[in-house]
N, C-alpha and C positions, 0 to 999 in steps of 0.2 A: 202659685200666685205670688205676684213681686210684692217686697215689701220698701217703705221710704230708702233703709236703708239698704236694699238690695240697689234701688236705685240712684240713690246717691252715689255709692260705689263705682257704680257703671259709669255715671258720669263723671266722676272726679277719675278715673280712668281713660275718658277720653277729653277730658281738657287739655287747652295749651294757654296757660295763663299769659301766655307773651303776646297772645292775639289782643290781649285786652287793649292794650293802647292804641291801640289802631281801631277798634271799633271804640272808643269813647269820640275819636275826632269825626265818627259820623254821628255823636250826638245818643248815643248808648250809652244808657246808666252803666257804670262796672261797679256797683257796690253790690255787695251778695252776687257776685258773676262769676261763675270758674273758667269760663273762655271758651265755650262747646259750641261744635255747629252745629245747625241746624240741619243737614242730611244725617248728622250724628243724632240729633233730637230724635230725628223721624224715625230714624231705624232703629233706636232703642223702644221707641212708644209703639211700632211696628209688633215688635218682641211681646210687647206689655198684655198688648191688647185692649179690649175698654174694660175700664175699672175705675168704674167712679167715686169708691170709697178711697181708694188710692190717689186718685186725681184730688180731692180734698185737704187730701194728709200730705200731699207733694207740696200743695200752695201752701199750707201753712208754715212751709221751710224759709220762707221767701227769697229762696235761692231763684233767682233769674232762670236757667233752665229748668229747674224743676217745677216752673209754673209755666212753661212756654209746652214741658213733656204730659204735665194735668191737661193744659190743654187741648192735645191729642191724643188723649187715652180716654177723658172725660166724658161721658153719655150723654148727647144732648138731649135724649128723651127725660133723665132723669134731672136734667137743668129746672133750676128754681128760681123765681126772683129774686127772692129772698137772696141764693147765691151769685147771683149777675152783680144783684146791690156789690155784696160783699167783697166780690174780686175786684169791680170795678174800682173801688177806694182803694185796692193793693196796688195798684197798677201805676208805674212811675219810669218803665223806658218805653217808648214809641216802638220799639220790634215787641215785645211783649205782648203788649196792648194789640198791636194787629195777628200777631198769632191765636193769639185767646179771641179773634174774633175772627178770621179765618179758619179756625178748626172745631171750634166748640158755639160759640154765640151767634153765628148765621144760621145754626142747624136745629136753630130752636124758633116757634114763631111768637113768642115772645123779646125775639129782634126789632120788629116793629116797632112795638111800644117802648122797649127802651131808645129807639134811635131819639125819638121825639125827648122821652122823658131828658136822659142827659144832653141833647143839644141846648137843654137851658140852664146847665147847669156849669158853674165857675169854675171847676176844678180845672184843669189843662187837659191831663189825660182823659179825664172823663167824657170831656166835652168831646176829643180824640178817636175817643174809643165809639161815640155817636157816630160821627164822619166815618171814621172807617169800616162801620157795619153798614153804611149804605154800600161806599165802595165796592167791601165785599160781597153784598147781594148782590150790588148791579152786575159782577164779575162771574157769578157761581149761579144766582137762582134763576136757571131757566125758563120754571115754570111763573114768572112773577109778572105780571100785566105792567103794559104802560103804564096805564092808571097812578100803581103804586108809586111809580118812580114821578111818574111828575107830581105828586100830591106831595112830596119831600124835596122838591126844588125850593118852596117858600122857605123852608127851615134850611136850608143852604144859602138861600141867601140870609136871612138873620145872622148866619152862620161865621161869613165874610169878612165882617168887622174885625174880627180877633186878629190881633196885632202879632198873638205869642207863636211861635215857629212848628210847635208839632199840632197846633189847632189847626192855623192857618193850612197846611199841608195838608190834614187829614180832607178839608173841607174844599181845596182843588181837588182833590186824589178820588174823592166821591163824585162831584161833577164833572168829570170826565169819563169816570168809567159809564154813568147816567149815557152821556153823550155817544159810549160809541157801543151802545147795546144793538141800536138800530138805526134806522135812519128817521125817522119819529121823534127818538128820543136827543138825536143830535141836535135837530132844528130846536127842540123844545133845548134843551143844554146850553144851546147858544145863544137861545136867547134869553134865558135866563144870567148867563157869563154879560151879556152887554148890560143890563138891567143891573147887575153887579158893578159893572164898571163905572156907572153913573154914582155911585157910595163916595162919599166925601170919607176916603178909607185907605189907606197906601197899601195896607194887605188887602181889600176889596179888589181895587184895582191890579193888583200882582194874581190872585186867585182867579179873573178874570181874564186876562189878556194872556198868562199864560193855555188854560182852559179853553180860549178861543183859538189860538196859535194850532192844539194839537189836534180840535174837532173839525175846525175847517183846512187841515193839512189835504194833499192829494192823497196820503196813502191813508188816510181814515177814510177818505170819503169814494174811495174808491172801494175798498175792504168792505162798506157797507154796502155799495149800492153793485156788487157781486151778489 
């Protein structure tokens, strides 16, 4: 059984801290960063196994990968609110926040309810980390009805407004993937992106018009109607 500081190890072994600056200019935290990739992440959490007292004890390093590797060792069965709360307020670079919600918080059905709960809430990432667990549903839960997804276009569009750059993104990057689940979901996507674009909103309209660009492209709408 690994421990923190087996894993930390492991990681500070394969960093390259020279990577750092060049992931800040896509807008990556590098504070508490050692510079690891992500195949690196993977295959070290691959090793780990699930271990969710470990995935607890990793986040509380608040080492950037060691919270991106909790994420992918972490049990979504044993997922808590309580701990969704908790991480969610750790959460301060946008690859972060979408790995912890790509590998551990879509795999829980208490996704739902948080998508709602944080899309009304102020923080940045928080609000982020909503958006991008729809994304990630729409991308991953196969078995998840239209329904669901159009009943979360309204809170996308409330969504719109946010001026700030990892909101604004999270909440394109989730209407889109909405859009190209099917061909159902498209038409409902785009027509919620024009509905959008009527927002007296300059990120409204960019969330929008980009979102409409990629749903009514020939190779989306060709890929759907395959």
């Amino acid at each position: 059984m690994a421990s923190v500081k087996d894993v930390l190890d492991k990681l500070q072994g394969r960093a390259q801290p020279e990577q750092l600056k060049g992931m800040a200019k896509y807008g990556i935290t590098v504070e508490q960063r050692l510079g690891v990739s992500v195949p690196d992440m993977r295959k070290l959490a691959k090793e780990i196994g699930r271990d969710h007292k470990l995935a607890l004890d990793l986040w509380r390093t608040g080492i950037a990968e060691a919270r991106i590797v909790a994420a992918m060792v972490g049990d979504p069965a044993k997922l808590t609110e309580e701990q969704m709360e908790d991480w969610v307020k750790g959460i301060n670079s946008w690859d972060v926040c979408d790995q912890v919600c790509m590998n551990l918080f879509e795999k829980n059905q208490l996704a739902w309810k948080k998508i709602v709960d944080w899309s009304e809430r102020e923080e940045e990432f928080v609000k982020r980390t909503a958006f991008s667990l729809i994304a990630c549903l729409a991308w991953h839960d196969k078995k998840a009805s239209d329904e669901k997804f159009i009943e979360l276009l309204p809170v996308i569009i409330q969504g719109a407004t946010d001026e700030r750059n990892f909101a604004k993104k999270a909440v394109n990057w989730a209407l889109r993937n909405i859009g190209k689940r099917n061909l159902n979901l498209n038409r409902a996507a785009i027509n919620a992106a024009k509905e959008i674009q009527r927002l007296d909103s300059k990120a409204a309209r960019w969330v929008a018009s980009d979102a409409i660009r990629e749903l009514e492209s020939d190779a989306i709408q060709s890929r759907l109607r395959r």
